[in-house]
N, C-alpha and C positions, 0 to 999 in steps of 0.2 A: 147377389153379385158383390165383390169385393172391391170396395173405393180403392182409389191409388194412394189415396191419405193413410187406409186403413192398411195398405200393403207394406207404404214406408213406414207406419209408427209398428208394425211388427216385425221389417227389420231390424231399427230401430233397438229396437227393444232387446233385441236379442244378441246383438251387437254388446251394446251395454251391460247385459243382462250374463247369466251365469254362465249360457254358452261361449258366448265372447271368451269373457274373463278366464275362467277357469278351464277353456279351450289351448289359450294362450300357455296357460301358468302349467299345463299338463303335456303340451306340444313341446315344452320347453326341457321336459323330463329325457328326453330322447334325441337322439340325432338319425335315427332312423324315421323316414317321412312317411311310410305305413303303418307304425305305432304311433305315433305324432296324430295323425290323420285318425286312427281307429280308436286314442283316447278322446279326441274331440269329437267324435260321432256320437259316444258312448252319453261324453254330459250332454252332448246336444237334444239326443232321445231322453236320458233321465229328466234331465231339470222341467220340461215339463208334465210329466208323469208326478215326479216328488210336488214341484211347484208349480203347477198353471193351475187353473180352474179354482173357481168357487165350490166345494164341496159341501156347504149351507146352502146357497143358492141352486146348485145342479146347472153351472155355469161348463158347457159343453165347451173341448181342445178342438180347435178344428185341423182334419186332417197338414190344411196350410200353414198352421203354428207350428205343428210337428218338423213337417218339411223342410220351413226353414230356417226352426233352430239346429236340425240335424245339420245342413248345409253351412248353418255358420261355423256351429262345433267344428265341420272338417274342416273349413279352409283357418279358423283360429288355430285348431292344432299345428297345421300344414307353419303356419305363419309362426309359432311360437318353435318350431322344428328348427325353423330357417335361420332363424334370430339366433336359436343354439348354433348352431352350423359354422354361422359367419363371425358369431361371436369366437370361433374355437379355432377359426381360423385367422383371423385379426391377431 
């Protein structure tokens, strides 16, 4: 069972982390909000494929890491879309 500790520091984390970031920075390529959205899904699934897990160790992704870095990827895309959007309209 998953602590609530351990559920925040893996939002957390992914927030912070590559999905956020480069969610944002790729949402912002576009002003269409289903590209925006489907490039933030993309790093959200990649980054931890490329980057999670101990591969010395055999340090296991759990389905729940997957999940919600996908989930942050899209709403950072979504969010980096909007930012183009408003910015283009300002």
């Amino acid at each position: 069972m998953l602590g609530i500790l351990d559920l925040l520091g893996t939002i957390g984390a992914a927030v912070l982390g590559l999905p956020g970031i480069l969610g944002v920075g790729l949402g912002m390529t576009s002003r269409n909000p289903l590209v925006g959205a489907g490039l933030g899904g993309l790093v959200g699934v990649l980054s931890p494929l490329l980057l999670g897990g101990s591969h010395s160790t055999h340090v296991a992704i759990t389905p729940l890491e997957y999940g919600t870095a996908l989930v942050v990827g899209v709403l950072a895309g979504l969010i980096g879309c909007a930012i183009r959007r408003k910015g283009v309209a300002a």
